[in-house]
TORPA-4810 file (N, C-alpha, C, O; in nm, 3 decimals):
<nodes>
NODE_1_12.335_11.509_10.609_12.417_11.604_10.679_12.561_11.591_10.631_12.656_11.578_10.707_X
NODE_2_12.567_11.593_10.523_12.746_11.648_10.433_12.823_11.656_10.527_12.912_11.572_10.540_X
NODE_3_12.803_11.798_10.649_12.898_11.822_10.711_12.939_11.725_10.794_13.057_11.729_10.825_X
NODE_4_12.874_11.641_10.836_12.939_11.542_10.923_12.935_11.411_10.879_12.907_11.309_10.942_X
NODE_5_12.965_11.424_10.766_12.989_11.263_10.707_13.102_11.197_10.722_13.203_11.255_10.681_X
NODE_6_13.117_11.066_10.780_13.204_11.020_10.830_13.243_10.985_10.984_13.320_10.905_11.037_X
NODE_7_13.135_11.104_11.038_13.166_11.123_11.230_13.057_11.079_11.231_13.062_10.977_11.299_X
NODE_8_12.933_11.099_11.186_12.809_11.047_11.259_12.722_10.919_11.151_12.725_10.903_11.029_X
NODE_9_12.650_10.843_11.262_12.549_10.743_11.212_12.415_10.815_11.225_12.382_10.856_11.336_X
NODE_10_12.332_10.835_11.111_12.207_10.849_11.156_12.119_10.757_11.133_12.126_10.705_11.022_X
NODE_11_12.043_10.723_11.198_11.942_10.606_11.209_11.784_10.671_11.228_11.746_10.730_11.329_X
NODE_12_11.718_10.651_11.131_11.596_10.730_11.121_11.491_10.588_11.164_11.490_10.481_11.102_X
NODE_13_11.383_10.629_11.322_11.265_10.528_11.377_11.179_10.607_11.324_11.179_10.727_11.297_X
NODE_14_11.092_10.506_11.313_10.913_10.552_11.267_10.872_10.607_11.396_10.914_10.546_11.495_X
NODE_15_10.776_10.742_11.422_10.715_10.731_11.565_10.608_10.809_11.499_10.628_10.931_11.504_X
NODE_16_10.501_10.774_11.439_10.383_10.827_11.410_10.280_10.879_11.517_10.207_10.792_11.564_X
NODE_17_10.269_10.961_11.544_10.181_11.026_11.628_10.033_11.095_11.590_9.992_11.210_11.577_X
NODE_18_9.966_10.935_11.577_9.832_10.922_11.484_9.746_11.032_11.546_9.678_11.107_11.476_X
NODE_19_9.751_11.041_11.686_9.633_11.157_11.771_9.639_11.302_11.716_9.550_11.386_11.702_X
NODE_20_9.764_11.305_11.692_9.820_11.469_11.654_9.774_11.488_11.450_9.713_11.576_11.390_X
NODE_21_9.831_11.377_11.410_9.891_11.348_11.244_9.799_11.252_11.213_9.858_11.145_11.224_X
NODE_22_9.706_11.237_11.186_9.573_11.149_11.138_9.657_11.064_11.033_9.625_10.946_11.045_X
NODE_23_9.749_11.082_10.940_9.792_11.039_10.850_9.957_11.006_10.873_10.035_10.999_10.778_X
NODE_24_9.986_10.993_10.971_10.113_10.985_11.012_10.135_10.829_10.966_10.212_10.803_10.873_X
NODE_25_10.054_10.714_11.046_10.125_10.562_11.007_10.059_10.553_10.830_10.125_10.475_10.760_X
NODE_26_9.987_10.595_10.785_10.021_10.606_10.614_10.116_10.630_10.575_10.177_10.563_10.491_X
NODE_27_10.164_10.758_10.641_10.269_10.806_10.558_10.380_10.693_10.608_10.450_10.631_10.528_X
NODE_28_10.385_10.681_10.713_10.472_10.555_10.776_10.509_10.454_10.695_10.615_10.416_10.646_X
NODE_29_10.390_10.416_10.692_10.364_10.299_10.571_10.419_10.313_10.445_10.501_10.229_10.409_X
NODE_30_10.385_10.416_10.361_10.408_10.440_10.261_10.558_10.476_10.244_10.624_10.455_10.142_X
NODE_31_10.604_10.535_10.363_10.767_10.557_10.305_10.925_10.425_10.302_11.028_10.408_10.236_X
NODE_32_10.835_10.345_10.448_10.851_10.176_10.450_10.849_10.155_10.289_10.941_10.172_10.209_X
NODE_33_10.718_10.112_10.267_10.697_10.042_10.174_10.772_10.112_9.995_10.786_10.040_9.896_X
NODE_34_10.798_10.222_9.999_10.898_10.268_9.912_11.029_10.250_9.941_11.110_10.271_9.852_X
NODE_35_11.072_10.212_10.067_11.191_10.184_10.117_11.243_9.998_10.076_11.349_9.935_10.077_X
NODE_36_11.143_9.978_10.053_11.160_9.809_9.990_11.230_9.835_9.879_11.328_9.763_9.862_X
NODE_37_11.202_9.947_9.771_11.226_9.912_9.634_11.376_10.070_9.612_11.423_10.121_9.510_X
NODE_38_11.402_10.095_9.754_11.529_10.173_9.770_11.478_10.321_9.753_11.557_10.415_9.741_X
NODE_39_11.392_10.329_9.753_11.335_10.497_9.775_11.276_10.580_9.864_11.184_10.660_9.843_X
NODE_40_11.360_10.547_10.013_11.304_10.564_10.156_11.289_10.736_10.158_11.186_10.791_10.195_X
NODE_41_11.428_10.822_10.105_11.476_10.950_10.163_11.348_11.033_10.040_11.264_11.119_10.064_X
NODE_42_11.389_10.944_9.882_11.299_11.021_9.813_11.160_11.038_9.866_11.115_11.149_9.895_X
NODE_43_11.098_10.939_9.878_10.968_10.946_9.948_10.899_11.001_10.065_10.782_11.039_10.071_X
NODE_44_11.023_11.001_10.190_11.023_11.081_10.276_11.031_11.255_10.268_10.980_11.340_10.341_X
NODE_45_11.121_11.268_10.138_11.099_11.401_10.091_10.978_11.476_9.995_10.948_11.596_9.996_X
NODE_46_10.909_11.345_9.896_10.788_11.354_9.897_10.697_11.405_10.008_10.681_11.520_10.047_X
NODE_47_10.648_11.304_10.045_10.546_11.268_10.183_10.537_11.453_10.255_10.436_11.519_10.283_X
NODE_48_10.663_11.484_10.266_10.706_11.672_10.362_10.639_11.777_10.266_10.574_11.875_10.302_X
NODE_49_10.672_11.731_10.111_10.603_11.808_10.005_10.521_11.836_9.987_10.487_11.942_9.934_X
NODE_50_10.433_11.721_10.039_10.277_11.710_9.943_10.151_11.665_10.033_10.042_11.614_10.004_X
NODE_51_10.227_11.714_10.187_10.111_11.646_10.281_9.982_11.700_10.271_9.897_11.661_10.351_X
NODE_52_9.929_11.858_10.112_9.828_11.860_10.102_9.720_11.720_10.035_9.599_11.700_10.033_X
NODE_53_9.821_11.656_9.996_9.759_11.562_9.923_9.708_11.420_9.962_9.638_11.335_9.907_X
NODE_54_9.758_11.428_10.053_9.746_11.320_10.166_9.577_11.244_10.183_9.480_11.298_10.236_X
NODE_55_9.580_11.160_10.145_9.432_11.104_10.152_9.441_10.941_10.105_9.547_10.899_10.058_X
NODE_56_9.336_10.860_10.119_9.319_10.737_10.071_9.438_10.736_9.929_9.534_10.660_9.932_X
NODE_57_9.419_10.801_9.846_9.504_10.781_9.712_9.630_10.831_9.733_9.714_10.782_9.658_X
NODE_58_9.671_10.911_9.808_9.820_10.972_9.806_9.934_10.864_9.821_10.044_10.907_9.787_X
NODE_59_9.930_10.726_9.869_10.027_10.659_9.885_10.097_10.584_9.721_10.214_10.561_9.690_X
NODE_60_9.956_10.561_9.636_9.999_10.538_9.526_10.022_10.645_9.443_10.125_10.625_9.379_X
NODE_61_9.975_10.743_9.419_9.994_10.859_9.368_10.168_10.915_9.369_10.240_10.949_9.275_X
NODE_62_10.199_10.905_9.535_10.334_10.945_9.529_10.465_10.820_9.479_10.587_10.816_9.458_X
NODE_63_10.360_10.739_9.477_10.467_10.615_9.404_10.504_10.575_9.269_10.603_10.526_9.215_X
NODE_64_10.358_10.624_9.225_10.369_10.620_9.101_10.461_10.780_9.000_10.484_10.796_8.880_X
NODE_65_10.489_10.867_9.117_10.567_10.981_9.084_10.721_10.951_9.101_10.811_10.998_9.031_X
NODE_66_10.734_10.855_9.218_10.907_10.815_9.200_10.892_10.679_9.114_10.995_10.616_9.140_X
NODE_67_10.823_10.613_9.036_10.838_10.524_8.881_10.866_10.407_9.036_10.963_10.332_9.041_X
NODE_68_10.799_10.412_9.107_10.806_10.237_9.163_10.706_10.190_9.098_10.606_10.242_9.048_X
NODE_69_10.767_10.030_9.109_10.649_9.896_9.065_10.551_9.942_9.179_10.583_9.971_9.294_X
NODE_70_10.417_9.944_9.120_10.312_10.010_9.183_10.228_9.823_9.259_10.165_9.799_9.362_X
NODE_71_10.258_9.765_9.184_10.206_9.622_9.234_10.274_9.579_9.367_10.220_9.538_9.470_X
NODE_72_10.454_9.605_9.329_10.500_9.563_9.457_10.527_9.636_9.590_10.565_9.599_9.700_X
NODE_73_10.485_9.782_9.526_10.423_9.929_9.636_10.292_9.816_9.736_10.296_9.756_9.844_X
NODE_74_10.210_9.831_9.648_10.102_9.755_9.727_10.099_9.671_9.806_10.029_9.651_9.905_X
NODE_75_10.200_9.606_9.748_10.217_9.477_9.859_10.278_9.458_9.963_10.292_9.378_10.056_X
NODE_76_10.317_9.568_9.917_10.468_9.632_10.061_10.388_9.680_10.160_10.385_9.629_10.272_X
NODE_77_10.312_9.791_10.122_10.207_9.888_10.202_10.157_9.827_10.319_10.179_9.863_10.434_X
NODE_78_10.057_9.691_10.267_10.002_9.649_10.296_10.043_9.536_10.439_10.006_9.497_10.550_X
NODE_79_10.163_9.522_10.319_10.249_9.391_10.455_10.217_9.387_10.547_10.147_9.479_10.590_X
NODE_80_10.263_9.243_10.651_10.274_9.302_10.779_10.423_9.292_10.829_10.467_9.301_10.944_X
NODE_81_10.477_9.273_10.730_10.682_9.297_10.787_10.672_9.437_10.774_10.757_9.482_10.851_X
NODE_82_10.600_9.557_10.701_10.555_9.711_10.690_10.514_9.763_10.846_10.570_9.841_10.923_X
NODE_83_10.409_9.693_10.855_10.350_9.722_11.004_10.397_9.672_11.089_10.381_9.741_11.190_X
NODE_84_10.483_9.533_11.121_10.572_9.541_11.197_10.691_9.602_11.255_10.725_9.610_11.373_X
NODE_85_10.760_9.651_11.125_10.892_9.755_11.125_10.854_9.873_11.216_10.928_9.927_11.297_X
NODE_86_10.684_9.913_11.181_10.675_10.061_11.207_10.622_10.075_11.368_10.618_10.184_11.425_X
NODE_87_10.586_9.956_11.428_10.508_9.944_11.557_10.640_9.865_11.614_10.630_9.828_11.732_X
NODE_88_10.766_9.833_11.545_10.881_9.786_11.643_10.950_9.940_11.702_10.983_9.976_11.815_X
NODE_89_10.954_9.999_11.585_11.030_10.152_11.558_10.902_10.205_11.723_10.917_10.153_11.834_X
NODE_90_10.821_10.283_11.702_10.722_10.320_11.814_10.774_10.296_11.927_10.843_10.372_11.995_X
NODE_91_10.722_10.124_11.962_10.780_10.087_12.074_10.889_10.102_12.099_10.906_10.106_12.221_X
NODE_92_11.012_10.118_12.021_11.147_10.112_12.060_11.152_10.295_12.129_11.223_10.329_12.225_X
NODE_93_11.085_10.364_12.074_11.092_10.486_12.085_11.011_10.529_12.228_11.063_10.613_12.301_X
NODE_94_10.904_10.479_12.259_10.846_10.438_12.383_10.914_10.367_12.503_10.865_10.346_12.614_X
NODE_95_11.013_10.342_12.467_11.049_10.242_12.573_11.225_10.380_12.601_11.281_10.375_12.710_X
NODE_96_11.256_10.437_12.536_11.362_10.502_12.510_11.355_10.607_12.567_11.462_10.647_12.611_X
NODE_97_11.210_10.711_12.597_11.160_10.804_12.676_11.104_10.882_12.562_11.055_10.988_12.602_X
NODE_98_11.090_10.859_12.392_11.073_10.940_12.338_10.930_10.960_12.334_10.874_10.857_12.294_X
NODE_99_10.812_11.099_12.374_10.735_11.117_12.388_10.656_11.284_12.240_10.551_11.346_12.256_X
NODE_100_10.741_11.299_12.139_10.691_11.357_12.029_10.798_11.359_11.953_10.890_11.277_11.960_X
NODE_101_10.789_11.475_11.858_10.850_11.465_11.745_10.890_11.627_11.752_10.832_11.720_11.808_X
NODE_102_11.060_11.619_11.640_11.174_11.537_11.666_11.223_11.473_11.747_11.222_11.547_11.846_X
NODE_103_11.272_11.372_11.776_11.367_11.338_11.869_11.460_11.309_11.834_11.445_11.257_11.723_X
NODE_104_11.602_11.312_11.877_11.732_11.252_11.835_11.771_11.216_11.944_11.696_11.236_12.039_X
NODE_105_11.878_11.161_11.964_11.953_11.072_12.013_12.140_11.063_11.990_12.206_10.981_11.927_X
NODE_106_12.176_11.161_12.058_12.298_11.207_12.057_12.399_11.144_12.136_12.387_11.179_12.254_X
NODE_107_12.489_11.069_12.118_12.560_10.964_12.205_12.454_10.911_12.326_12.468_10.960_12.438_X
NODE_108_12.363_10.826_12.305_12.278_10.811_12.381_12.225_10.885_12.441_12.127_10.816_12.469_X
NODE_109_12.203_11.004_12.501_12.146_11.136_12.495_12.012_11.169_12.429_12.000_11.210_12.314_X
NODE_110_11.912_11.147_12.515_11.741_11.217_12.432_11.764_11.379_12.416_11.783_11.455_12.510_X
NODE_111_11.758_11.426_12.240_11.727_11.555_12.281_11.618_11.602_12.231_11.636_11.644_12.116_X
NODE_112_11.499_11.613_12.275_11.383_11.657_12.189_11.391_11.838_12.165_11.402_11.919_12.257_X
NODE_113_11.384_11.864_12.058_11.419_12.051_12.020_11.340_12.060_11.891_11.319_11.974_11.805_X
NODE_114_11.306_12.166_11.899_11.262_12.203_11.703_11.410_12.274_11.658_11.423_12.396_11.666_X
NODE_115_11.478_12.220_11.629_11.624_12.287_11.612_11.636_12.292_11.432_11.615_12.196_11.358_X
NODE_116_11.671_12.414_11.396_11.699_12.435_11.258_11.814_12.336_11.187_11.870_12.247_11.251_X
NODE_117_11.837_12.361_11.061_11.964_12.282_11.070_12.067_12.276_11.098_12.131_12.177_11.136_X
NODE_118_12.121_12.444_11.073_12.232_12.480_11.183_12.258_12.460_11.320_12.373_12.449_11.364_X
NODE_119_12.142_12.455_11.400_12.152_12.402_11.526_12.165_12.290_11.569_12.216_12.258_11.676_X
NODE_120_12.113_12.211_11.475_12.118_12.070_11.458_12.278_12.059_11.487_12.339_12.056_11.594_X
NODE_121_12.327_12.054_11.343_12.500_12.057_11.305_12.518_12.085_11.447_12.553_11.993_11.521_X
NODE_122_12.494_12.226_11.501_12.611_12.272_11.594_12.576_12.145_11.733_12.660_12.079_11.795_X
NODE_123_12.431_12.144_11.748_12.406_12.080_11.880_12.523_11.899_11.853_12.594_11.862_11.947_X
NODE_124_12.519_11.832_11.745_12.584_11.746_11.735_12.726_11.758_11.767_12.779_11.700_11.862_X
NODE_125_12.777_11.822_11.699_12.915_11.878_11.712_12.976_11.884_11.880_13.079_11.832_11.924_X
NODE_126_12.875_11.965_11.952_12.881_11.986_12.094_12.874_11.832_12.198_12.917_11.806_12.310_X
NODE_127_12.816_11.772_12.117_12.817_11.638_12.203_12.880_11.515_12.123_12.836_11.401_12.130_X
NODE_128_13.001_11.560_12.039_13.055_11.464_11.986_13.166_11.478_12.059_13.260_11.400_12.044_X
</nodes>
């Protein structure tokens, strides 16, 4: 968010919502575990791209498309500092009132919305 660089922190939690998103803590996983080797946003922008592809192979597939070490992909994936991060993130989000997806968190403020990005911008702006 350009426009507000400098005024705001954003802090992105895991909250996979496996009942809804069958493939949600994969992708979880997988964007963690690209986030080890500094390629959290790329991967996350993957993952939005290509959720036709999504299956047993898609986690290496999309790793081996941003040129990560595919050995230490694996090992990341697999972790359990991976699966811990992503079931701390959950719970933290559970315990916070957050009950789907998006949620943000606007000067402490829950706002759950499907808000574009302009609305986004503006809704921040309004509670800064």
């Amino acid at each position: 968010m350009e426009q507000l660089q400098g005024e705001v922190d954003f802090i992105f939690r895991h909250f996979p919502l496996t009942t809804a998103h069958p493939y949600a803590l994969a992708a979880a996983m997988t964007a963690e575990a690209a986030d080890r080797q500094g390629k959290f946003w790329d991967m996350h922008r993957l993952l939005f791209e290509n959720q036709s592809l999504f299956g047993s192979d898609a986690p290496l597939l999309l790793g081996e498309r941003l040129g990560l070490s595919l050995e230490q992909f694996e090992d990341d994936y697999q972790s359990d500092a991976v699966a811990k991060k992503i079931k701390d993130d959950f719970q933290s989000g559970l315990q916070a009132g957050v009950n789907g997806t998006p949620a943000f968190f606007i000067n402490g403020e829950l706002v759950q919305e499907n808000w574009t990005k302009g609305a986004l911008l503006n809704g921040i702006r309004e509670r800064l």
